[in-house]
MARZA-851518 format. One line per 8 residues: their letters; for each residue x, y, z of N, C-alpha, C. Coordinates in Angstrom, 2 decimals. Layout:
residues N
a) X,Y,Z,X,Y,Z,X,Y,Z ~ ... $
END
This chain:
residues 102
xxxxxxxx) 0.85,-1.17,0.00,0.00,0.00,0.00,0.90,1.25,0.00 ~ 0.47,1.88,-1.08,1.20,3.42,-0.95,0.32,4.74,-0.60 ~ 1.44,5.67,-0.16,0.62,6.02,0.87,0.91,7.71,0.04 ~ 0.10,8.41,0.20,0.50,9.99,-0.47,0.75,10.77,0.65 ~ 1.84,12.06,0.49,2.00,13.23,1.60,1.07,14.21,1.41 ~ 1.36,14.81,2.29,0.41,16.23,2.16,0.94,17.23,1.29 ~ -0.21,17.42,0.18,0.11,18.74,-0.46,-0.66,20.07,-0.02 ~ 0.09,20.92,-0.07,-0.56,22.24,0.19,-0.36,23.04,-1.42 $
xxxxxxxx) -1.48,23.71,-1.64,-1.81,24.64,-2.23,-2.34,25.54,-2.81 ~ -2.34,26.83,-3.17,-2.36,28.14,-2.79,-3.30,28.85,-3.72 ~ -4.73,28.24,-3.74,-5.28,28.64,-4.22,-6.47,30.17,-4.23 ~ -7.37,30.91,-5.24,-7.76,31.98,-4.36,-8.62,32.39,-3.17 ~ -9.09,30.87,-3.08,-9.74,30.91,-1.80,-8.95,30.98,-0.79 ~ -7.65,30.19,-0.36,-6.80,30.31,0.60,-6.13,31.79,0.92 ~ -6.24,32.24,-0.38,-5.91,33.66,-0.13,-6.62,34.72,0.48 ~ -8.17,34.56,-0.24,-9.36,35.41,-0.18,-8.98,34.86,1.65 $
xxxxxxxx) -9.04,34.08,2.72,-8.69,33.08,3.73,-8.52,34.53,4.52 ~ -6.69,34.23,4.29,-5.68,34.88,4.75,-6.44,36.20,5.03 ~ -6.23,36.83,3.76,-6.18,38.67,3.76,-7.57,38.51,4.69 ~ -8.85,37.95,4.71,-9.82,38.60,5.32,-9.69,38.42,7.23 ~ -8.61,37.16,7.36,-8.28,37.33,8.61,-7.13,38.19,8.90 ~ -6.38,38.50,8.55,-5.47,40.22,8.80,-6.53,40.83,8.77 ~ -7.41,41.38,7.88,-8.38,42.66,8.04,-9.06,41.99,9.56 ~ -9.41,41.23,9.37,-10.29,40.71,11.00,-9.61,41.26,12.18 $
xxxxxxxx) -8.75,40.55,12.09,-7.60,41.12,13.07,-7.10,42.97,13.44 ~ -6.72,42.71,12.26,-6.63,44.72,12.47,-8.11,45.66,12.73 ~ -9.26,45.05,12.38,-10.51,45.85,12.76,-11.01,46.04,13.97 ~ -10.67,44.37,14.45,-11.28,43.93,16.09,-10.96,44.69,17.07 ~ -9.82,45.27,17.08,-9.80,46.36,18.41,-10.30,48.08,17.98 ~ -10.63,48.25,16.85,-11.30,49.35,16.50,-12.82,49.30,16.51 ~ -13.37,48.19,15.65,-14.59,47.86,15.71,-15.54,47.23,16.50 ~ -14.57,46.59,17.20,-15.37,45.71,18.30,-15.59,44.40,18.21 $
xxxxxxxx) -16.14,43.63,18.85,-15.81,41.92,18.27,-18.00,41.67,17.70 ~ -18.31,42.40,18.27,-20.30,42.06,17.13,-19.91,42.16,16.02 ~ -19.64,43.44,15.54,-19.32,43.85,14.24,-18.49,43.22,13.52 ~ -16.99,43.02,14.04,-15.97,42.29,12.83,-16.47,40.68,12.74 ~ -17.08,40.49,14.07,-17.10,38.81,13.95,-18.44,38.53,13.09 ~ -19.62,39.12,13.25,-20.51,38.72,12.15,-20.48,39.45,11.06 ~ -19.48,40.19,10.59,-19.35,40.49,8.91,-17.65,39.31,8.77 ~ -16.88,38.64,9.73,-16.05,37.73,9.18,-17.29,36.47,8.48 $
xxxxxxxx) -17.81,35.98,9.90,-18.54,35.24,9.34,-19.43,35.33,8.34 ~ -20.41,36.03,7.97,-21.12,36.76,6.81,-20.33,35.89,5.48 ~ -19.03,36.72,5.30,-18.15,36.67,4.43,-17.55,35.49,4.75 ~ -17.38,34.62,4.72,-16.95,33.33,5.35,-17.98,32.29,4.93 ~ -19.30,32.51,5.35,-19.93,31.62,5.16,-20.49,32.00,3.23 ~ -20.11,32.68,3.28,-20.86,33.54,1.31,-19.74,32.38,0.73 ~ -18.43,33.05,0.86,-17.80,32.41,0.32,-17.55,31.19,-0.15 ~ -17.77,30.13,1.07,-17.68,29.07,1.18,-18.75,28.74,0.52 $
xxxxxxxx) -19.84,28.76,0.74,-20.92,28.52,-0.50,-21.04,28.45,-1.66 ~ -19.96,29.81,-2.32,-19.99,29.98,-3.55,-19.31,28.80,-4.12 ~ -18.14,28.56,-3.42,-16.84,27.78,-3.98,-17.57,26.15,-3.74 ~ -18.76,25.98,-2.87,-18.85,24.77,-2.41,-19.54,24.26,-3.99 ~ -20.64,25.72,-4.23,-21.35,24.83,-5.90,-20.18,25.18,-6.81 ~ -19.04,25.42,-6.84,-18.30,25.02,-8.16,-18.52,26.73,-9.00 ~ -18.68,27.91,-7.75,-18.64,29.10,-8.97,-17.44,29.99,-8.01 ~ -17.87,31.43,-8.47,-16.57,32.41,-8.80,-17.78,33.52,-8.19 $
xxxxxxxx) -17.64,34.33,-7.09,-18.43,35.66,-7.12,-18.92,36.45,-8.31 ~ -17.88,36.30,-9.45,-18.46,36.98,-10.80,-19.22,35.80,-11.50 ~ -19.96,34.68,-11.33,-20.37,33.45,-12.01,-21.66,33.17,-11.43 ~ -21.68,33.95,-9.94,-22.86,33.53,-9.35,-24.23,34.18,-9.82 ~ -25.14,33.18,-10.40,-26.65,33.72,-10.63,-26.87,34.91,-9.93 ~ -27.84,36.03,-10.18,-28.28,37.03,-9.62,-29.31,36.19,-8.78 ~ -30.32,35.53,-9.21,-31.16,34.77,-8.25,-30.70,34.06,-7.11 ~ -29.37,33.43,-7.44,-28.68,33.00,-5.92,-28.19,34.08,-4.97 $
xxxxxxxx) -28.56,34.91,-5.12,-27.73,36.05,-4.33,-28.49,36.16,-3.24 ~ -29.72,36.09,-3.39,-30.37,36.34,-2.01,-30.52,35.26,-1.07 ~ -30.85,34.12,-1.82,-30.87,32.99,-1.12,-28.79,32.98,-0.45 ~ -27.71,33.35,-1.13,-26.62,33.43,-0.06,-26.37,33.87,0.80 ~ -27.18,35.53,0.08,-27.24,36.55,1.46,-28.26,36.06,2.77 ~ -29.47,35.52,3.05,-29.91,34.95,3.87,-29.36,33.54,4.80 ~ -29.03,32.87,4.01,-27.82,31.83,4.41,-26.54,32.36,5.62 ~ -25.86,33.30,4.75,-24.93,33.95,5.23,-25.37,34.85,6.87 $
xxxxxxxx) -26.40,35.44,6.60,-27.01,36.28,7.89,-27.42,35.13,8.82 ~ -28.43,34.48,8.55,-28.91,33.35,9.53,-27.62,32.50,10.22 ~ -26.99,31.82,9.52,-25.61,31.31,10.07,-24.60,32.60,10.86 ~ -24.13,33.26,10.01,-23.62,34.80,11.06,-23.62,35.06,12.32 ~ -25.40,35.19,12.16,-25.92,35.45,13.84,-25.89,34.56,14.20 ~ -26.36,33.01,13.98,-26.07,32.07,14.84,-24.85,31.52,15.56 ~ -23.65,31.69,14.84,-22.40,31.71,14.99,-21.75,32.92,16.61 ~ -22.17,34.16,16.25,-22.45,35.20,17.06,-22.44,35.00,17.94 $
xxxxxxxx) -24.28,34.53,18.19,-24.73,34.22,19.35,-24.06,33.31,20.10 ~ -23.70,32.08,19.64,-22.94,31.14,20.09,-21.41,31.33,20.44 ~ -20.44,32.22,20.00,-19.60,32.55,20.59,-19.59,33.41,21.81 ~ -20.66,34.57,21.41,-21.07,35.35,22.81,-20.95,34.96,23.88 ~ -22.27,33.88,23.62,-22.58,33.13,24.57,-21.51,32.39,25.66 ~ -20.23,31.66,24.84,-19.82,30.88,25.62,-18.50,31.22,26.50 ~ -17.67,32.45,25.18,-16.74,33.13,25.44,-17.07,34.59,26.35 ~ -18.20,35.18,26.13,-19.30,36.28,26.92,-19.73,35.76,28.12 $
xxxxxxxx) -20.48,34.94,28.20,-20.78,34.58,29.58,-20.36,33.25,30.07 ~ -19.97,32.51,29.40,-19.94,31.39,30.36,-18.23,31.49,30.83 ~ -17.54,31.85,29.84,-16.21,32.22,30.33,-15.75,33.61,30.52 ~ -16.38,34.46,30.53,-16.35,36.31,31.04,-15.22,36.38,30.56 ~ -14.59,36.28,29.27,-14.04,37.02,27.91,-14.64,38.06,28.23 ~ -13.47,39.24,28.16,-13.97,40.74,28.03,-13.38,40.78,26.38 ~ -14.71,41.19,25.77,-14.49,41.45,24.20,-14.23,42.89,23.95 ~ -13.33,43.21,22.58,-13.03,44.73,22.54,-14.85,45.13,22.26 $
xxxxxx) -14.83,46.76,22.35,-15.94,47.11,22.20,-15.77,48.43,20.97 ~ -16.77,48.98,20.13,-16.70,49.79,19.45,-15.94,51.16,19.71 ~ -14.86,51.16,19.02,-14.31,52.32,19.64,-13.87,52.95,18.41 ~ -14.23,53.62,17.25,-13.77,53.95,16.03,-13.99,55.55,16.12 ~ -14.79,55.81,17.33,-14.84,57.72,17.03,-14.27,58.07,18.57 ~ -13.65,56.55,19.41,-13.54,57.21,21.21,-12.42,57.01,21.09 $
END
């Protein structure tokens, strides 16, 4: 039996990846963790959708757009809530808070 290694590679999703977690990162102590964390996820879960049926943001039906954008929000907030929740109260994580004009 032969056995294969691991390949890595560097495709534009892995990229699209990367850069949107640096922006995550650099926003979170300006924006606050509601805001950056349900527009990461938002964008996170769009994405992954797109790439899951086999398209390209410029490929995607206009009719699928809403059905992603609802997808994307419903999962978002659920995601949200559920981190809130566990890192917010059950483990009293103090999260940054909106601070972009203080």
């Amino acid at each position: 039996m032969t056995t294969e290694g691991f390949h890595f590679y560097l495709d534009s999703t892995v990229v699209a990846v990367i850069v949107s977690l640096i922006v995550y990162a650099l926003a979170l102590p300006k924006v606050g963790f509601m805001i950056t964390t349900f527009l990461m996820c938002l964008y996170l879960v769009i994405l992954f959708s797109v790439k899951e049926q086999s398209l390209t943001f410029r490929t995607v039906p206009k009719a699928l757009w809403g059905k992603l954008l609802v997808k994307g929000v419903l999962s978002a907030a659920v995601m949200l809530a559920v981190f809130w929740f566990i890192f917010g109260k059950l483990l009293s994580v103090q999260f940054p808070t909106f601070s972009l004009f203080g």
